[in-house]
C-alpha positions in Angstrom: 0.0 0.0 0.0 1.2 3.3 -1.1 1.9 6.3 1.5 -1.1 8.2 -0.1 -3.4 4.9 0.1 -2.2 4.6 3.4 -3.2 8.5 4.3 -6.7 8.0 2.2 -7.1 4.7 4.6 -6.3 7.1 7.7 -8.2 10.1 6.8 -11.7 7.8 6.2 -11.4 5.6 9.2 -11.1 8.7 11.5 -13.9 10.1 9.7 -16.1 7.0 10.1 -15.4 6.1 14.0 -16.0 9.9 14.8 -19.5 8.4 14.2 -19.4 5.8 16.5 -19.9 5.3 19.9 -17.0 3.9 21.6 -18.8 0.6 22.2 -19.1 0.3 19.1 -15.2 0.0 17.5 -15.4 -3.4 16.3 -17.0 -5.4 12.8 -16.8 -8.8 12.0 -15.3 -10.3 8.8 -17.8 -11.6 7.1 -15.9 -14.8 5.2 -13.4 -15.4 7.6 -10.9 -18.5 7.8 -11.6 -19.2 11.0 -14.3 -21.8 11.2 -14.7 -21.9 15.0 -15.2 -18.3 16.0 -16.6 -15.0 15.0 -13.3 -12.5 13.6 -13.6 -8.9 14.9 -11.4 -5.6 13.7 -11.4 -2.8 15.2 -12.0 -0.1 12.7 -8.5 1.4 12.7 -7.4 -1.9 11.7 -10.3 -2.0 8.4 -8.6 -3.0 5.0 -10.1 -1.7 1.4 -11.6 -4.6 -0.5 -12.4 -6.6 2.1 -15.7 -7.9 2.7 -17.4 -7.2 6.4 -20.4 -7.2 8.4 -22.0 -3.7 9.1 -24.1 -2.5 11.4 -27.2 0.0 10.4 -25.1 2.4 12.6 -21.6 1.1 10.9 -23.0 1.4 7.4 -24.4 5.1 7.5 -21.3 6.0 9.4 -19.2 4.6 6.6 -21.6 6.1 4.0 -21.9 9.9 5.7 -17.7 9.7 6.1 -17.4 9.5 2.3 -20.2 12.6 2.1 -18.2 14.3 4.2 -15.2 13.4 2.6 -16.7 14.5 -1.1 -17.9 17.7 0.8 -14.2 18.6 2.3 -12.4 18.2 -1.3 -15.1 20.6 -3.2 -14.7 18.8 -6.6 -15.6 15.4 -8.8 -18.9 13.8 -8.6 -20.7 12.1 -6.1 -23.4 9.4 -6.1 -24.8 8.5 -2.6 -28.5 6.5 -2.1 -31.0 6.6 1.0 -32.5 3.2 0.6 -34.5 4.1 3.6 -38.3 5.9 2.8 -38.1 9.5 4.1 -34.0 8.7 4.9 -33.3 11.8 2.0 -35.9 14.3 3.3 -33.6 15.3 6.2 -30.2 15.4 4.3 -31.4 17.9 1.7 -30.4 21.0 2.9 -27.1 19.1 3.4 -27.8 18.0 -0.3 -28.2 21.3 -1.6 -24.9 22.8 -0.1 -23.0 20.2 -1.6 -24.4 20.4 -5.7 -22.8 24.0 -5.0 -19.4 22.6 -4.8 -19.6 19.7 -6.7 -19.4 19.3 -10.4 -22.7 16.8 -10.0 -23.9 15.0 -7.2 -26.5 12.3 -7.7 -29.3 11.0 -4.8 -30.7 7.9 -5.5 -33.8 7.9 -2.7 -36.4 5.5 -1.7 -38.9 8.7 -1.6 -42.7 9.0 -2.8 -41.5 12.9 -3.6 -41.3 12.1 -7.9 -40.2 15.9 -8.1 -37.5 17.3 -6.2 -37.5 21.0 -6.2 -35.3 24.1 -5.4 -31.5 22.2 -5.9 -28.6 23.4 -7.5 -28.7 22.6 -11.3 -26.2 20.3 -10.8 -28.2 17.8 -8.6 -29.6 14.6 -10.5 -32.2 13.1 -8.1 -33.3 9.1 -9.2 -36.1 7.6 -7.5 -35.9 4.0 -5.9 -39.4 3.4 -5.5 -39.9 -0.7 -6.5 -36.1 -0.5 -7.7 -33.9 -3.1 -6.3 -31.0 -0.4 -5.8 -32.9 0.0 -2.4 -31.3 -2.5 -0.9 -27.7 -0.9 -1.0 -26.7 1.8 0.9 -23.9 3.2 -2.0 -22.0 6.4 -1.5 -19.5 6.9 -4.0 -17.1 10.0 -4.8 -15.4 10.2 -8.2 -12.5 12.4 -8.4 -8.5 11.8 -8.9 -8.5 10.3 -5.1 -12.6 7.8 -5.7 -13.1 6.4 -3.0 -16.5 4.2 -2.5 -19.0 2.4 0.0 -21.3 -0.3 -1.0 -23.4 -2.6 1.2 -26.1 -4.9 1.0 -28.9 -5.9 3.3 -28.9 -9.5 4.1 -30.4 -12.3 6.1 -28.2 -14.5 6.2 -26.1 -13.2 9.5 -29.3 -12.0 11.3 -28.5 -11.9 15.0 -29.9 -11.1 18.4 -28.1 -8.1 18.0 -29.8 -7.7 14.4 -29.7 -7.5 11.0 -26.3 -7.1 9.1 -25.1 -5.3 5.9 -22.3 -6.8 3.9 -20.3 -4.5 2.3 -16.5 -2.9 1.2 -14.8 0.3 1.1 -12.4 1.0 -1.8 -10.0 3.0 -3.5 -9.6 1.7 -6.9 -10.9 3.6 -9.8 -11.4 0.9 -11.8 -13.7 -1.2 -9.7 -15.2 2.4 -9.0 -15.9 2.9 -13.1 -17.5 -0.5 -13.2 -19.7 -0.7 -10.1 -21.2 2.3 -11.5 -22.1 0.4 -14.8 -23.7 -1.5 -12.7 -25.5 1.1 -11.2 -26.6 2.8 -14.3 -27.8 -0.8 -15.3 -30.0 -1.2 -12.6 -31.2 2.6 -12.8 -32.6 1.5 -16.1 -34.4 -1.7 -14.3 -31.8 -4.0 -17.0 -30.7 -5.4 -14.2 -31.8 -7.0 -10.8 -28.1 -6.7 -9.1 -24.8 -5.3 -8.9 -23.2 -8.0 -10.7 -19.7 -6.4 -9.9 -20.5 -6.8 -5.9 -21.9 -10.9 -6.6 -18.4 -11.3 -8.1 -16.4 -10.2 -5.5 -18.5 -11.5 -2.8 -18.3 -14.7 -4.3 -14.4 -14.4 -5.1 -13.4 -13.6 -1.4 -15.6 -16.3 0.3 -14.1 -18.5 -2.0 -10.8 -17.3 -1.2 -10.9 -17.7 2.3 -12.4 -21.3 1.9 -8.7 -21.8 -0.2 -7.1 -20.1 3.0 -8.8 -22.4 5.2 -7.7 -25.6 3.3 -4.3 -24.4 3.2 -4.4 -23.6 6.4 -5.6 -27.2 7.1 -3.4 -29.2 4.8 -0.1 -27.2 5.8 -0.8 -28.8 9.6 -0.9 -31.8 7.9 2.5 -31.5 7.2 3.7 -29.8 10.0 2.1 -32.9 12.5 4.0 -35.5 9.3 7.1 -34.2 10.0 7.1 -33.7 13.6 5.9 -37.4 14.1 8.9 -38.1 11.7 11.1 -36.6 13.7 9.9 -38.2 17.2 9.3 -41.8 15.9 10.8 -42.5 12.4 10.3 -46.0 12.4 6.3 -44.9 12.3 6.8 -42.6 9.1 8.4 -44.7 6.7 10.1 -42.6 3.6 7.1 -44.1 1.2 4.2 -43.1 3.7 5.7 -39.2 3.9 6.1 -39.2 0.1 2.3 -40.2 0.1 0.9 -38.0 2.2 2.9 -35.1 0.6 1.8 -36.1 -2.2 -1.8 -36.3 -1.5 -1.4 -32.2 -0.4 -0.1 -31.4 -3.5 -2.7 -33.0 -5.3 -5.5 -31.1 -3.6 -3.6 -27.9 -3.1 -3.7 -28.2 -6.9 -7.6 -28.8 -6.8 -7.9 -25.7 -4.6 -7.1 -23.5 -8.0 -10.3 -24.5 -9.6 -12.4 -23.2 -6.5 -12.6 -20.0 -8.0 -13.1 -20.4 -11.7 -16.0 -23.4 -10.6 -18.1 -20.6 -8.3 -17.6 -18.0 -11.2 -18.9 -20.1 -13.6 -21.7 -21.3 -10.8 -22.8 -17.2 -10.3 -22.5 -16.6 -14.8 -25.1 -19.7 -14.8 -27.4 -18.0 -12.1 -27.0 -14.8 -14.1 -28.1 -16.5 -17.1 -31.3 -18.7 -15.6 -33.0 -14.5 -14.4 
């Protein structure tokens, strides 16, 4: 990581835990290696392109941070949703400020208000009303330094503590310029998802299920070669060669992992 990613990385994370109550500092990974046990980070500690669990609070901290930050640079163009109904009426004011500064900025709202009124000219307003771009929470700010927050209800972690969003934070303008594809896509109802956020979901739970086999089959090893050292008249010179060669044979397996679920999610794609 570069000295300027590393001061972008800074300079959001202080932004987003100035939100936060101190009890709240921590967010789980959301495809972790660790089978057994729940990973938490503290947000100081948060990596870009990495998938984690948010919070309703996390997310709209995370999501207000890169407002903020799009409000504190006065240029580019930003695209931010309110995916709640009535989330947008109070932030307009806030809103209006900003299409003064900004060469655009973009709302996408869950809001029954079809004409928004009395914004700068350079304010593009796009209602979500029966769109599925209400389930996001997006705030995105394209300029030299984009930076970008996307995250996605879901079900599938619900809690006593609640519901979850899964989502990243990122700096790369390339992923920026085709999430927003994506966006555009579904503004125009051609599509049902961000297609760009499946594949990388898909890509890093997949990846940490390769982590976790490694992981797994490097102990193997490890506990080989220990017992050969402690009883070699157990481990015989053609039982080690078999066993090594058994890791290498799935270790080469564990390659295919990612190209199988791509091809898995492209088939889904195809069947809607």
């Amino acid at each position: 990581m570069t000295m300027r990613m590393r001061s972008e990385l800074h300079n959001l994370l202080v932004r987003v835990q100035r939100r936060l109550p101190s009890n709240q500092r921590l967010v789980q990974e959301a495809f972790t290696s660790n089978r057994h046990r729940k990973v938490m980070i503290r947000f100081n500690e948060l990596q870009p392109d990495t998938f984690y669990l948010f919070g309703e609070l996390a997310a709209r901290a995370f999501h207000d941070a890169v407002v903020e930050l799009a409000e504190a640079r006065g240029r580019g163009v930003l695209t931010v949703t309110y995916p709640l109904l009535g989330e947008f009426r109070g932030q307009r004011h806030r809103i209006q400020r900003l299409a003064g500064k900004l060469e655009t900025v973009r709302v996408l709202a869950n809001s029954r208000e079809q004409n928004i009124s009395g914004l700068d000219s350079n304010f593009r307003f796009v209602s979500l009303t029966n769109n599925p771009l209400n389930k996001y929470r997006l705030a995105i700010h394209e300029t030299a330094q984009p930076v970008m927050f996307v995250s996605r209800e879901t079900t599938r972690y619900e809690a006593s503590e609640g519901t979850f969003s899964l989502g990243f934070f990122t700096f790369g303008a390339d992923l920026i310029e085709e999430m927003m594809d994506d966006i555009f896509e579904m503004e125009r109802d051609l599509s049902s998802h961000l297609d760009t956020f499946d594949r990388l979901a898909l890509l890093h739970q997949t990846t940490q299920r390769i982590n976790r086999e490694l992981e797994n089959y490097a102990r193997r090893l490890d506990q080989a070669i220990q017992q050969a050292r402690r009883r070699p008249d157990l481990l015989t010179p053609a039982r080690f060669e078999k066993i090594v060669n058994h890791v290498v044979v799935k270790m080469e397996q564990l390659k295919t992992i990612p190209l199988r679920a791509l091809r898995r999610m492209e088939k889904k794609k195809n069947q809607t």
